[in-house]
Every structure is written in C-alpha cells, then in structure tokens.
PyMOL Python script that loads the backbone (N, CA, C, O; Angstrom):
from pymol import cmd

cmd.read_pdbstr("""\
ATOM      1  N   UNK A   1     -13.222   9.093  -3.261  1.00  0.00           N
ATOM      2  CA  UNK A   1     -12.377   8.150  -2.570  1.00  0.00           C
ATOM      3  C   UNK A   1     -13.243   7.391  -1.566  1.00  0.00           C
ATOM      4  O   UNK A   1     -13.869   7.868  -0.619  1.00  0.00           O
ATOM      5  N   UNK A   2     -13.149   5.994  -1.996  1.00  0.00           N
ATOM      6  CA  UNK A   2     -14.264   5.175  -0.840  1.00  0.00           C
ATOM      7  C   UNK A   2     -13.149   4.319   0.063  1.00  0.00           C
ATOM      8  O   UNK A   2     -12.292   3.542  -0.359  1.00  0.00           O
ATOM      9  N   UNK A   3     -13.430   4.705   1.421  1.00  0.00           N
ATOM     10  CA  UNK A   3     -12.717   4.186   2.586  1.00  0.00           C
ATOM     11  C   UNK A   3     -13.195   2.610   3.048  1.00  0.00           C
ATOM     12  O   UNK A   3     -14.344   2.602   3.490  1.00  0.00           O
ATOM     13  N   UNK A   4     -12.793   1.811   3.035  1.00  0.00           N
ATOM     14  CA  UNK A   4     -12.935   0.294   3.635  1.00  0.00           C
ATOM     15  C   UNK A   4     -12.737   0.005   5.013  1.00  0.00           C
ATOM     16  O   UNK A   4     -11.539  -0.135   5.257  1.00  0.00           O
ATOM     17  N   UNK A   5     -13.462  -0.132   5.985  1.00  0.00           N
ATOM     18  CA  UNK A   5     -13.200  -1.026   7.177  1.00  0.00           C
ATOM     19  C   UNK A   5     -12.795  -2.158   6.937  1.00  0.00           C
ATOM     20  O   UNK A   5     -12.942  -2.673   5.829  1.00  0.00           O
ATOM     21  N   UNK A   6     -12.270  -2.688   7.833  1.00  0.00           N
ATOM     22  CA  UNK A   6     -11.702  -4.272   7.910  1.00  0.00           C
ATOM     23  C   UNK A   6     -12.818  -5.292   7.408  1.00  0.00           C
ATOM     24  O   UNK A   6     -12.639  -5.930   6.370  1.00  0.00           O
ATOM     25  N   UNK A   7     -14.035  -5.437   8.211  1.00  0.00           N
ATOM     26  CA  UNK A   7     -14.895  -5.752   7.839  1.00  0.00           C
ATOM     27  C   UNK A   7     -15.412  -5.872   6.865  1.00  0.00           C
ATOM     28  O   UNK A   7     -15.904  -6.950   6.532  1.00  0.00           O
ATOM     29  N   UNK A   8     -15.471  -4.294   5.772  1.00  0.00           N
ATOM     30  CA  UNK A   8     -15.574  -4.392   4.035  1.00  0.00           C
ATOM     31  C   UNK A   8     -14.793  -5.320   3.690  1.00  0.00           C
ATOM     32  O   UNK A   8     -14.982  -6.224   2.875  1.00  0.00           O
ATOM     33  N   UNK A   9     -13.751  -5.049   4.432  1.00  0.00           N
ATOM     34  CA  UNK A   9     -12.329  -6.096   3.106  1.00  0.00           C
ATOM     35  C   UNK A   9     -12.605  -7.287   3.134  1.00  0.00           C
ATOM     36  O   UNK A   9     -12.860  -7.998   2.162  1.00  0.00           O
ATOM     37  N   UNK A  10     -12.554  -7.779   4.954  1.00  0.00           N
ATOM     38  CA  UNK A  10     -13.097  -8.913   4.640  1.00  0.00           C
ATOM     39  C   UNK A  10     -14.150  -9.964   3.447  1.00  0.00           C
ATOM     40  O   UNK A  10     -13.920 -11.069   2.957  1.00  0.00           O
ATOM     41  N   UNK A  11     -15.363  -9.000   3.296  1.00  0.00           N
ATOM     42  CA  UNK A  11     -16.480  -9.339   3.071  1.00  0.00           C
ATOM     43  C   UNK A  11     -16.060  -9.660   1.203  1.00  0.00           C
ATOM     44  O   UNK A  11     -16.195 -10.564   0.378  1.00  0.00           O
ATOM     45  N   UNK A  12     -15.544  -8.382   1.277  1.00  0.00           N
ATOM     46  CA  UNK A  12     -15.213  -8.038  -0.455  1.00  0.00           C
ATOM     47  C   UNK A  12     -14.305  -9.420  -0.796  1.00  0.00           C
ATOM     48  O   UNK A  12     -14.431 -10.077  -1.830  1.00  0.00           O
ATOM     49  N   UNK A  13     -13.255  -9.752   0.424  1.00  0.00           N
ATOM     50  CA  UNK A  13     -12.524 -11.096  -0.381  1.00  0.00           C
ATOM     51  C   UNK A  13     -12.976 -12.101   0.186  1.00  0.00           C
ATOM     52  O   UNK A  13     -12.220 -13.072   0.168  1.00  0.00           O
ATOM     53  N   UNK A  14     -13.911 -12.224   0.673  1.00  0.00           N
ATOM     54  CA  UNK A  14     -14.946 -13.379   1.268  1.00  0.00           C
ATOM     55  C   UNK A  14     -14.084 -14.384   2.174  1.00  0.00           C
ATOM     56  O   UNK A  14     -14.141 -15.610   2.082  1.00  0.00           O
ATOM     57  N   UNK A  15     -13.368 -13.747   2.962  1.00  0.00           N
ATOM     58  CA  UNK A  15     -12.441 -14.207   4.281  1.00  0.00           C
ATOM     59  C   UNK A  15     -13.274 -13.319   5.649  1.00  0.00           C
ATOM     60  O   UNK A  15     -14.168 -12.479   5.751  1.00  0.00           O
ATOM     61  N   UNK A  16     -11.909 -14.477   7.020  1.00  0.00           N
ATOM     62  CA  UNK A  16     -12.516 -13.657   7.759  1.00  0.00           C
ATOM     63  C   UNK A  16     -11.700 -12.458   8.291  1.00  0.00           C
ATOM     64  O   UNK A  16     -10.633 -12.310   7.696  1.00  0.00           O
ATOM     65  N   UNK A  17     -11.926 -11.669   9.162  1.00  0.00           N
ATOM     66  CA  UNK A  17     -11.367 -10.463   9.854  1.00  0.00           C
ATOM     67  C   UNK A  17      -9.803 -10.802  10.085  1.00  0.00           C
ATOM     68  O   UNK A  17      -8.828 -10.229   9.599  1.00  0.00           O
ATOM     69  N   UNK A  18      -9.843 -11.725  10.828  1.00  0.00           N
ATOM     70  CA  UNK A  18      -8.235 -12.236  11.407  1.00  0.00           C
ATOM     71  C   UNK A  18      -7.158 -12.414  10.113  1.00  0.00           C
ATOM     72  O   UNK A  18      -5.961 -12.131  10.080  1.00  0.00           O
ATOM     73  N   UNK A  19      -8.254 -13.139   8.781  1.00  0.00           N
ATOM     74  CA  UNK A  19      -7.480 -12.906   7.925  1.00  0.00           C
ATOM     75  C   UNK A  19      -6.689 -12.155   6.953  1.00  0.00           C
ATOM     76  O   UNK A  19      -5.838 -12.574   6.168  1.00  0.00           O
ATOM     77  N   UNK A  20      -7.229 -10.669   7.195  1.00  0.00           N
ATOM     78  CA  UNK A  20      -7.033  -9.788   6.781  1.00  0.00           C
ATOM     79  C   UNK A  20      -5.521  -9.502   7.603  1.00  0.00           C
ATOM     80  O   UNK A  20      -4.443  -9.213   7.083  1.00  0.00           O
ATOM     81  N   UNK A  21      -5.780  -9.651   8.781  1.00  0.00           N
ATOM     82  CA  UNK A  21      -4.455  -9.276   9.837  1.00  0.00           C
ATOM     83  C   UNK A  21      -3.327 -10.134   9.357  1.00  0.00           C
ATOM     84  O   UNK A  21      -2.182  -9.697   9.481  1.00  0.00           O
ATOM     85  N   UNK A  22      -3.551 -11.423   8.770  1.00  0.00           N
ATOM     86  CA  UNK A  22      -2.522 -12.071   8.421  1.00  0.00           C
ATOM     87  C   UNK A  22      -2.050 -11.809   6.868  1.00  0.00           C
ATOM     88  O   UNK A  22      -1.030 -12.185   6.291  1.00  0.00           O
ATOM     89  N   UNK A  23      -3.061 -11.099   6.442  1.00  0.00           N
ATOM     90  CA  UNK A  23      -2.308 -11.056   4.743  1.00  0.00           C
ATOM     91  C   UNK A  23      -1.641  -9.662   4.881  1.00  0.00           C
ATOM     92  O   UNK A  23      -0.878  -9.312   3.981  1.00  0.00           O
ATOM     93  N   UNK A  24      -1.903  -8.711   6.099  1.00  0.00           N
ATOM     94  CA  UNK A  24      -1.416  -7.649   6.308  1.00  0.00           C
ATOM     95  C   UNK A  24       0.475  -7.949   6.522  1.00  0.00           C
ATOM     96  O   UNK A  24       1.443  -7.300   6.125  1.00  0.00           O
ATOM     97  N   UNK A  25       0.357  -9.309   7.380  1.00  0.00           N
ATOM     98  CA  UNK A  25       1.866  -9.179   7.999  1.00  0.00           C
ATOM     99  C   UNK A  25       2.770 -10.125   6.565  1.00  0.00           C
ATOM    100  O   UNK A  25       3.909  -9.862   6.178  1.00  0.00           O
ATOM    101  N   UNK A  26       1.909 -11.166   6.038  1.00  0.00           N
ATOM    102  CA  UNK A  26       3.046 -12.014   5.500  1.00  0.00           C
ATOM    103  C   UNK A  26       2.631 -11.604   3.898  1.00  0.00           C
ATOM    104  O   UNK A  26       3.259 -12.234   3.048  1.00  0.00           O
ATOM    105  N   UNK A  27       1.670 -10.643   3.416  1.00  0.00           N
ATOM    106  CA  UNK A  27       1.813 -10.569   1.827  1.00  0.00           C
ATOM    107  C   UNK A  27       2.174  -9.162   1.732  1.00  0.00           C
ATOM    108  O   UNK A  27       1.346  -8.274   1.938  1.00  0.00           O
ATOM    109  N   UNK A  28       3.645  -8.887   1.362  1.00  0.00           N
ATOM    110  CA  UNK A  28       3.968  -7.695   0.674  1.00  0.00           C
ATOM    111  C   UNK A  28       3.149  -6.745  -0.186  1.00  0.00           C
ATOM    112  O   UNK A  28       3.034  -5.528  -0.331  1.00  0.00           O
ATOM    113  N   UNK A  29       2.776  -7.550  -0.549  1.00  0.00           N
ATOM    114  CA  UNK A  29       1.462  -6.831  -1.797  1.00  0.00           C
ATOM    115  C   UNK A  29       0.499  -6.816  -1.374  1.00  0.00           C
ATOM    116  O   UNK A  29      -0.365  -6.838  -2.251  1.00  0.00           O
ATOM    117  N   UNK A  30       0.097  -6.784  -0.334  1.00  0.00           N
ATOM    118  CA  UNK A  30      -1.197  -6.428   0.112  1.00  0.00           C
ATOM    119  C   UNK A  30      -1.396  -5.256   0.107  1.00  0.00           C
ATOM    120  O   UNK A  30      -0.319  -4.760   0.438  1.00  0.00           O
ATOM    121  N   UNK A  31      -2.356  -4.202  -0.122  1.00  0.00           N
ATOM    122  CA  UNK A  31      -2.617  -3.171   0.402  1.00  0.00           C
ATOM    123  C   UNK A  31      -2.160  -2.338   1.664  1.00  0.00           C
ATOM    124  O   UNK A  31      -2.348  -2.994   2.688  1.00  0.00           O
ATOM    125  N   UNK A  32      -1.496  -0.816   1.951  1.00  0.00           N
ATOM    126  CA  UNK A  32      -1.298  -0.765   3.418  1.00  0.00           C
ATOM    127  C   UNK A  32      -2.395  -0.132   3.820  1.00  0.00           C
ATOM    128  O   UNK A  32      -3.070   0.081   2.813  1.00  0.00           O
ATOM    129  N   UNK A  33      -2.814   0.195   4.574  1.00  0.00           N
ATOM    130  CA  UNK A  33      -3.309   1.173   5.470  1.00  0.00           C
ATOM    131  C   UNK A  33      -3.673   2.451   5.455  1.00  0.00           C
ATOM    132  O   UNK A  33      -2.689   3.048   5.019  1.00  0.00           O
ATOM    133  N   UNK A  34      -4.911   3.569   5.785  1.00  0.00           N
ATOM    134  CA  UNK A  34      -4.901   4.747   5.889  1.00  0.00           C
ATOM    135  C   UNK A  34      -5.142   5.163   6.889  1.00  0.00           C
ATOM    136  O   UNK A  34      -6.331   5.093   7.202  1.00  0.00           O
ATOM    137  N   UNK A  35      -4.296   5.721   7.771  1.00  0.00           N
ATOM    138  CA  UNK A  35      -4.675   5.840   9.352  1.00  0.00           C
ATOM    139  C   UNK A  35      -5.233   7.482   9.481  1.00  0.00           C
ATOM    140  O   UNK A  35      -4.810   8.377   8.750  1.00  0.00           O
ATOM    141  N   UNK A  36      -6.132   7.657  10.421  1.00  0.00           N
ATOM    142  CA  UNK A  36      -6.010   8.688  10.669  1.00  0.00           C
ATOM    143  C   UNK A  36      -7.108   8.861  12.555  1.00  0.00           C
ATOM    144  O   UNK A  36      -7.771   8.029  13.175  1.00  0.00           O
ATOM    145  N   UNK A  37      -6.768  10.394  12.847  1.00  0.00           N
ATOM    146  CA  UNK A  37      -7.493   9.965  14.099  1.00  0.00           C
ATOM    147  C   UNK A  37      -7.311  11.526  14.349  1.00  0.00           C
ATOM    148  O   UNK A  37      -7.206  12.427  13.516  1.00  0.00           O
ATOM    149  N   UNK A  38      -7.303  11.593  15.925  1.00  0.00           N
ATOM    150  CA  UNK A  38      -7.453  13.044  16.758  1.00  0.00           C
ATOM    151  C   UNK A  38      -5.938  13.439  17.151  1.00  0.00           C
ATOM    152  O   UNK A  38      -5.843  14.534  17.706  1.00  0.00           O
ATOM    153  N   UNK A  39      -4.794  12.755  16.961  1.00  0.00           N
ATOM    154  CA  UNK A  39      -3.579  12.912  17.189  1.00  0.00           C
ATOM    155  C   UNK A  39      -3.113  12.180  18.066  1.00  0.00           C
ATOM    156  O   UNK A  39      -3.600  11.054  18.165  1.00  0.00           O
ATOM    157  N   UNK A  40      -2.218  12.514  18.817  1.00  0.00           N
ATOM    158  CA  UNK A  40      -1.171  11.032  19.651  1.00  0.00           C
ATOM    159  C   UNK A  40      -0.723  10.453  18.541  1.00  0.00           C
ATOM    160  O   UNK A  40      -0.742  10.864  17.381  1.00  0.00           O
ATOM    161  N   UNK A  41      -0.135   9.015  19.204  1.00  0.00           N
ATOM    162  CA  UNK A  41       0.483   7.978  18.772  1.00  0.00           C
ATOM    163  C   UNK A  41      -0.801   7.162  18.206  1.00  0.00           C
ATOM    164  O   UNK A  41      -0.753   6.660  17.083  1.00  0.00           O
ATOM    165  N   UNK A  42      -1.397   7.105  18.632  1.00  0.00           N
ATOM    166  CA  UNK A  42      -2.681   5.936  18.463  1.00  0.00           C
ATOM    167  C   UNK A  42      -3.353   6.349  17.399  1.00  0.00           C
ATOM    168  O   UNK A  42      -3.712   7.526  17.432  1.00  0.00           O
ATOM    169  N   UNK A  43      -3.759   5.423  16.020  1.00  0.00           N
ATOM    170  CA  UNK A  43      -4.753   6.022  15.393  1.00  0.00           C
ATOM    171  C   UNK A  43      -6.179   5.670  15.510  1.00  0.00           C
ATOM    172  O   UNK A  43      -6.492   4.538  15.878  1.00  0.00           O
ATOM    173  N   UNK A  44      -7.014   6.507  15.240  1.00  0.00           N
ATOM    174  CA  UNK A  44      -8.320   6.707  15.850  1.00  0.00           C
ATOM    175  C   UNK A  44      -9.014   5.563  14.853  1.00  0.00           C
ATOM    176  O   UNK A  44      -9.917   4.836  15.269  1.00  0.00           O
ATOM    177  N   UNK A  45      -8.637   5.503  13.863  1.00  0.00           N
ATOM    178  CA  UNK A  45      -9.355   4.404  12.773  1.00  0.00           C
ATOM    179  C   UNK A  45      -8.241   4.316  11.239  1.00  0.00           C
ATOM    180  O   UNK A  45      -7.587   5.137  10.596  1.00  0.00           O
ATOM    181  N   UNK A  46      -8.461   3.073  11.173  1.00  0.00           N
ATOM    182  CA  UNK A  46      -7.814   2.604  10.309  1.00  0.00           C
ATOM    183  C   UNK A  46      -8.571   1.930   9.144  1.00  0.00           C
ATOM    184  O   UNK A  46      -9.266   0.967   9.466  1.00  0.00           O
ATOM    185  N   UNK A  47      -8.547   2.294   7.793  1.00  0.00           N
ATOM    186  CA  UNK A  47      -9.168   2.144   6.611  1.00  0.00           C
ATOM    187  C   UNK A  47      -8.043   1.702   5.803  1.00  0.00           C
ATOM    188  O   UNK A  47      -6.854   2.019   5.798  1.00  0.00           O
ATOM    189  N   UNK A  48      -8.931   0.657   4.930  1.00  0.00           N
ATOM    190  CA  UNK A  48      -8.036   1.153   3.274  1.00  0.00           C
ATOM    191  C   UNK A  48      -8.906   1.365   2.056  1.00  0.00           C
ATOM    192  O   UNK A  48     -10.122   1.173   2.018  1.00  0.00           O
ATOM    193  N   UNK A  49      -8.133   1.789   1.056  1.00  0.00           N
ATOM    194  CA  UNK A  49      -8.543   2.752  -0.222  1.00  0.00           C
ATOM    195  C   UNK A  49      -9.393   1.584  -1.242  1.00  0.00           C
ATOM    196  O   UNK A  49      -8.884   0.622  -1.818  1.00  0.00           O
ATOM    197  N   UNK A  50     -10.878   2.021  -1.253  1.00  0.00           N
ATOM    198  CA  UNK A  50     -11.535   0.717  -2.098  1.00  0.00           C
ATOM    199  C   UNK A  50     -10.695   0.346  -3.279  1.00  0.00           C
ATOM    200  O   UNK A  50     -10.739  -0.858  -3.531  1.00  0.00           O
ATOM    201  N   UNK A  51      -9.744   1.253  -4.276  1.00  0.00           N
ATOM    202  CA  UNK A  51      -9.527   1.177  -5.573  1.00  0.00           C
ATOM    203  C   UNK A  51      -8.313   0.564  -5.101  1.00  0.00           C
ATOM    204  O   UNK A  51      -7.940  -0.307  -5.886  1.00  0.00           O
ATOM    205  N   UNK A  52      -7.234   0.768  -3.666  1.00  0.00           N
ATOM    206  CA  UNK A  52      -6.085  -0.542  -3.831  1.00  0.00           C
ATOM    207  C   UNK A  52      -6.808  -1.333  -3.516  1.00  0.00           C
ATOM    208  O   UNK A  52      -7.187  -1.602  -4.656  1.00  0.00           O
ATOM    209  N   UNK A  53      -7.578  -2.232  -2.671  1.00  0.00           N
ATOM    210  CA  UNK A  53      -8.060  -3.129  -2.402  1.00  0.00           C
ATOM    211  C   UNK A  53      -8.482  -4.371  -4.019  1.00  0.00           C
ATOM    212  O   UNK A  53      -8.444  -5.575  -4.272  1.00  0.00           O
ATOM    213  N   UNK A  54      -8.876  -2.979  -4.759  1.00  0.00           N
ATOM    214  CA  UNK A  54      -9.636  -3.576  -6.413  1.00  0.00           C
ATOM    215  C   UNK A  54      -8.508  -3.929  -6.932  1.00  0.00           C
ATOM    216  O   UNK A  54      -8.270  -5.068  -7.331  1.00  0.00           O
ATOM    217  N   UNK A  55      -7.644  -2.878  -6.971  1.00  0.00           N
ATOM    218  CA  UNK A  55      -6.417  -3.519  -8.021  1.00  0.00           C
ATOM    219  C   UNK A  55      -5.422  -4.495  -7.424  1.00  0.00           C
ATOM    220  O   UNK A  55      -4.588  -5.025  -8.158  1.00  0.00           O
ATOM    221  N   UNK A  56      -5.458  -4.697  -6.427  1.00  0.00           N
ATOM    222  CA  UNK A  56      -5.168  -6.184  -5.727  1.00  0.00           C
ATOM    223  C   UNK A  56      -5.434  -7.327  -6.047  1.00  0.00           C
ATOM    224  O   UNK A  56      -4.621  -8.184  -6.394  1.00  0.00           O
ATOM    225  N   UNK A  57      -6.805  -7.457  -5.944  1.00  0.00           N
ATOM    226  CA  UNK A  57      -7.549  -8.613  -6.183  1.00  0.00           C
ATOM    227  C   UNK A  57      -7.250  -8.860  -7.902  1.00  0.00           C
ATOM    228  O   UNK A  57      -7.000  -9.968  -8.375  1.00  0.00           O
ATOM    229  N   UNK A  58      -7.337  -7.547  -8.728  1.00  0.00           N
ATOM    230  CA  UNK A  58      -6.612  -7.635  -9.996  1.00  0.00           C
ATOM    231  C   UNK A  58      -5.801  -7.951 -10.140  1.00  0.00           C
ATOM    232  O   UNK A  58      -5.876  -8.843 -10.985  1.00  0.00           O
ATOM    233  N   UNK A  59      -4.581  -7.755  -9.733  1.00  0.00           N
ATOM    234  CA  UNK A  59      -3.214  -7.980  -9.791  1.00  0.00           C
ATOM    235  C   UNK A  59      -3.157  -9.612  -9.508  1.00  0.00           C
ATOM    236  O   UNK A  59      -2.617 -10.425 -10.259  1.00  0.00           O
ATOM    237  N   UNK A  60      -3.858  -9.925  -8.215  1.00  0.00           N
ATOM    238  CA  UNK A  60      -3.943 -11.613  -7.490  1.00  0.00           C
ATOM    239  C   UNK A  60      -4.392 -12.305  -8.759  1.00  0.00           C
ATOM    240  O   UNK A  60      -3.575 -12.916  -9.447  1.00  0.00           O
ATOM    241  N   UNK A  61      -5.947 -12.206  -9.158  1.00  0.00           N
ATOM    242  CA  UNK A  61      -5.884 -12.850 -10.846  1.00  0.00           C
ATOM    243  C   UNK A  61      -5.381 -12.479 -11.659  1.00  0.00           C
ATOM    244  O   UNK A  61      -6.194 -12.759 -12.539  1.00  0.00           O
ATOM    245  N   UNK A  62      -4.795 -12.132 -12.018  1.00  0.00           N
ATOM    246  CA  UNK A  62      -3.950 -12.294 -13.216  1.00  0.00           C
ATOM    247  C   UNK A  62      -2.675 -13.230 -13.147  1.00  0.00           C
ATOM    248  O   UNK A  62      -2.251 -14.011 -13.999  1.00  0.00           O
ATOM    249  N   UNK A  63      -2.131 -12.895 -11.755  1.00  0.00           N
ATOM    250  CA  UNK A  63      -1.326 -13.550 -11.419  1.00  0.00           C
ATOM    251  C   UNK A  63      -1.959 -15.628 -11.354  1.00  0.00           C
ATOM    252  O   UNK A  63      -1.290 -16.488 -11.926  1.00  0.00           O
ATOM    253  N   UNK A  64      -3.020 -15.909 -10.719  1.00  0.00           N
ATOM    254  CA  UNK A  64      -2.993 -16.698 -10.480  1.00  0.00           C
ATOM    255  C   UNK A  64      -3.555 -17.477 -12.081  1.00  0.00           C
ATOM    256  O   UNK A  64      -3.597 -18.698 -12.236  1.00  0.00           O
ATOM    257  N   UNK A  65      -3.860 -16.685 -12.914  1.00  0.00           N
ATOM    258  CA  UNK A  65      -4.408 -17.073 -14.284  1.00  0.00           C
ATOM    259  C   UNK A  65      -2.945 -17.800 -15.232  1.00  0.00           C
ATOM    260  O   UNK A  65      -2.980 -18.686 -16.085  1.00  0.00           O
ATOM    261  N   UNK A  66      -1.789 -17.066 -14.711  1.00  0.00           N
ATOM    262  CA  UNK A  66      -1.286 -17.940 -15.760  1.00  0.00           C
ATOM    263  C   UNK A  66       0.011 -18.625 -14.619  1.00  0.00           C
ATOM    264  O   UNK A  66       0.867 -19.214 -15.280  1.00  0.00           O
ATOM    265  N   UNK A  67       0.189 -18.642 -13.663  1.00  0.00           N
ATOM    266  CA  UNK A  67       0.611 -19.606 -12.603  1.00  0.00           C
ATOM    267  C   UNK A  67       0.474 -20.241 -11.680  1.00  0.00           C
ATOM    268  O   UNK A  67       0.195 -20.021 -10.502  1.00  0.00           O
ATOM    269  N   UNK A  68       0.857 -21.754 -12.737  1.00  0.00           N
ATOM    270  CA  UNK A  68       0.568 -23.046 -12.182  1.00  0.00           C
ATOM    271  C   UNK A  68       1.033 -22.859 -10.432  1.00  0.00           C
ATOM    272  O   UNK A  68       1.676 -21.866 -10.092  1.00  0.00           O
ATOM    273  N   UNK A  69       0.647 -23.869  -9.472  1.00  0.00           N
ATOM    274  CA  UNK A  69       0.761 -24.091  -8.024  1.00  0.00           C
ATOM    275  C   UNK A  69       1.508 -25.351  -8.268  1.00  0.00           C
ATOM    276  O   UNK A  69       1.463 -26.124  -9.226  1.00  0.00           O
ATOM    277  N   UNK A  70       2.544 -25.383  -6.643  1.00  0.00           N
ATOM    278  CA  UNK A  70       3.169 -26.183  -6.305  1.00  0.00           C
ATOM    279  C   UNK A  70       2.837 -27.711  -7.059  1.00  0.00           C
ATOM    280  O   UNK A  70       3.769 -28.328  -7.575  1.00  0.00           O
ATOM    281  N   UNK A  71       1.855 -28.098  -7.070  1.00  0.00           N
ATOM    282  CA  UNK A  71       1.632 -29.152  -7.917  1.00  0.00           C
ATOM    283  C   UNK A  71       1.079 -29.101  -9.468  1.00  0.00           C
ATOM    284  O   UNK A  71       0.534 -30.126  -9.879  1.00  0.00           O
ATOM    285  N   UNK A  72       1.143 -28.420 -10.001  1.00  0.00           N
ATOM    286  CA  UNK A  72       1.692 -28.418 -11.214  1.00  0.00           C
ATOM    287  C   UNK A  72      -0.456 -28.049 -11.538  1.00  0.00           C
ATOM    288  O   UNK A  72      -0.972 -28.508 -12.556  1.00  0.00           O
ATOM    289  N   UNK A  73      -1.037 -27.494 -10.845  1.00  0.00           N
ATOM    290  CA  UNK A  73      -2.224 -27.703 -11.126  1.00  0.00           C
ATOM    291  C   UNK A  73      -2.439 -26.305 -11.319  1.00  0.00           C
ATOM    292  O   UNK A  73      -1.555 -25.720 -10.695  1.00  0.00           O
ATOM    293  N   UNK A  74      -3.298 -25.386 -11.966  1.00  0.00           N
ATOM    294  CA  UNK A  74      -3.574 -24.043 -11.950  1.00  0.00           C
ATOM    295  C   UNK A  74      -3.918 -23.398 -10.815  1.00  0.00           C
ATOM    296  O   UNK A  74      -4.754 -23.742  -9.979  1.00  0.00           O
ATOM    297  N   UNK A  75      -3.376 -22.651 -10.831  1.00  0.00           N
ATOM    298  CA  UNK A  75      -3.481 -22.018  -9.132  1.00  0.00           C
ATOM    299  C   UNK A  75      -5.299 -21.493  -9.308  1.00  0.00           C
ATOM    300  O   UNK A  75      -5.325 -20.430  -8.688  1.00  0.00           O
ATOM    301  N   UNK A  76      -6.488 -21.715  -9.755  1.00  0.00           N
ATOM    302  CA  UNK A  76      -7.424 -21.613 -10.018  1.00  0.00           C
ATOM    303  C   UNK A  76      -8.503 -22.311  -9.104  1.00  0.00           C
ATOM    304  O   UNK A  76      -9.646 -21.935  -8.845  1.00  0.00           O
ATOM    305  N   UNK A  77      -7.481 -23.987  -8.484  1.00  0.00           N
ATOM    306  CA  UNK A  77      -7.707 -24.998  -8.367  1.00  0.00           C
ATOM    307  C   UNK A  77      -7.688 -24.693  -6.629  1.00  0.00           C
ATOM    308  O   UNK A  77      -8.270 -25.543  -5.955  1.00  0.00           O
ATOM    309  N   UNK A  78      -7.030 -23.493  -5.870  1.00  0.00           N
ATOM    310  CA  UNK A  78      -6.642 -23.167  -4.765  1.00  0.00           C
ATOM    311  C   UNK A  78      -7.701 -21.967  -4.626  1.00  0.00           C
ATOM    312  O   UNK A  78      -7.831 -21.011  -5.391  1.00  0.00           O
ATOM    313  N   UNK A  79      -8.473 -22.277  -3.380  1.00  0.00           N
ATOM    314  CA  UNK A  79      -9.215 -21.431  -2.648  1.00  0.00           C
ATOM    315  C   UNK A  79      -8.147 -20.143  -2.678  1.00  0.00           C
ATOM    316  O   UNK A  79      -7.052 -20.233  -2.123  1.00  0.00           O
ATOM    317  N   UNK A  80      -8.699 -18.597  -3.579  1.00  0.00           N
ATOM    318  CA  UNK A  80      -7.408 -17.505  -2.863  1.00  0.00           C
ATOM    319  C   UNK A  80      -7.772 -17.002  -1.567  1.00  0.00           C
ATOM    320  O   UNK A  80      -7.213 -15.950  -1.255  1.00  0.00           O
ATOM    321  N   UNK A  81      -8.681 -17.563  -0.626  1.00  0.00           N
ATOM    322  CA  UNK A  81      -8.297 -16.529   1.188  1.00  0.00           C
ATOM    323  C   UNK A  81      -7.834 -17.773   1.914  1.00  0.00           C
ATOM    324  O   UNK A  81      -6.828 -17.668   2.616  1.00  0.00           O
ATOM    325  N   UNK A  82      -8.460 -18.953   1.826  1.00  0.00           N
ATOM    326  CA  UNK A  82      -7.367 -20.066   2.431  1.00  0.00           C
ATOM    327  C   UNK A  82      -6.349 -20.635   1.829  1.00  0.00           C
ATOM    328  O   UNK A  82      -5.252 -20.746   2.378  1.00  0.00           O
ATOM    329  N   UNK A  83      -6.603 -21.054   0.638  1.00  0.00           N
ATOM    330  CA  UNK A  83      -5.582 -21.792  -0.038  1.00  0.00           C
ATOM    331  C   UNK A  83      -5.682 -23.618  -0.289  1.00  0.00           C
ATOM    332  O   UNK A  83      -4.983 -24.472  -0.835  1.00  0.00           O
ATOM    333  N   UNK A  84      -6.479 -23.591   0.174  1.00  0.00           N
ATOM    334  CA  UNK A  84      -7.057 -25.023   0.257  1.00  0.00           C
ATOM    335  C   UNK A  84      -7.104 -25.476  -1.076  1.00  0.00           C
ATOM    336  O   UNK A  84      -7.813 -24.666  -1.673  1.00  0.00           O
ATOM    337  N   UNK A  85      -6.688 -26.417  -1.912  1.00  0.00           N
ATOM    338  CA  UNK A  85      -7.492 -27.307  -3.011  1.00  0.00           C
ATOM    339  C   UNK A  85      -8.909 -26.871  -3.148  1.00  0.00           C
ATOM    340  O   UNK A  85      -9.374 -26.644  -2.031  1.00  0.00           O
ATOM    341  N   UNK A  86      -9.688 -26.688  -4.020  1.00  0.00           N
ATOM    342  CA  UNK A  86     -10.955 -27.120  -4.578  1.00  0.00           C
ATOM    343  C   UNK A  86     -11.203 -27.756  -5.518  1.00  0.00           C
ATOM    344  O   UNK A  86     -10.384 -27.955  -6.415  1.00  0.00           O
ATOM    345  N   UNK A  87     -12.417 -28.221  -5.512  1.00  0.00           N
ATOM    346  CA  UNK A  87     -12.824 -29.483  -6.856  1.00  0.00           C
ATOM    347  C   UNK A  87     -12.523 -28.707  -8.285  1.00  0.00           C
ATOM    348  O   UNK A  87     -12.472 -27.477  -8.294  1.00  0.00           O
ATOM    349  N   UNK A  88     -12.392 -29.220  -9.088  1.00  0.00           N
ATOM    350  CA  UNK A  88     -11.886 -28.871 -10.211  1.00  0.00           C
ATOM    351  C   UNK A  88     -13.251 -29.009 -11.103  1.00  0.00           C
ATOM    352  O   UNK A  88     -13.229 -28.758 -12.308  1.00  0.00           O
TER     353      UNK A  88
END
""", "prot")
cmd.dss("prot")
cmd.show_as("cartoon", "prot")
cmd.util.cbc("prot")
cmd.orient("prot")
C-alpha cells in the first residue's frame, strides 16, 4: 500500500496543492482521505491511497474519452486540472 502526500497528488495530476483542496470539496469522485495520527481530534497526517488516486484518473479518462463538453467539442480539448480549452 503506497501512501500519497498532497504534494504527490499534486505532482501525479500535474496541478497545484490548492487544487487538490478544491477537487476535494466540489468533486464527489475524488478520492477521500487516510487520516491517521497520535490521537485527539486532530489528525497528525493526512494521505491518500496511490491505487484510488490511479483509478481516478482512470475513471476521469474514460469518462472524458467518450464525453463531448459543453460545446460540443471532446472533452480531450479541456485542460483536466484547470479546464481551460487547449489547441486541438
């Protein structure tokens, strides 16, 4: 079992840190969390699981392979960590 810092994830979906925090709150399907620490309320460090992280990004292409985007263009055509248009 290989553990991910934020930082890995980042790197692995070639975004930045903050963005990770935001695909945490507004994409359901994102990956959750593996907390763990010394006890309390607070966790001491927070990871996630390299293999959800993989089958994510799996799940994201496939998905974006056979659905078209708001403008009728292949979602292929959309940066997946910003979302921006790219050249075709």
């Amino acid at each position: 079992m290989n553990l991910l810092t934020v930082k890995q994830v980042a790197a692995k979906l070639a975004c930045s840190v903050s963005y990770i925090y935001v695909l945490q709150k507004r994409d359901p399907t994102f990956p959750t969390t593996v907390s763990f620490g010394l006890g309390g309320d607070v966790p001491r460090g927070i990871r996630w699981l390299d293999s959800d992280i993989n089958q994510w990004l799996l799940t994201k292409k496939q998905v974006n392979e056979v659905t078209p985007n708001e403008n009728g263009r292949d979602s292929q055509d959309v940066h997946p960590s910003t979302g921006e248009e790219v050249a075709a």
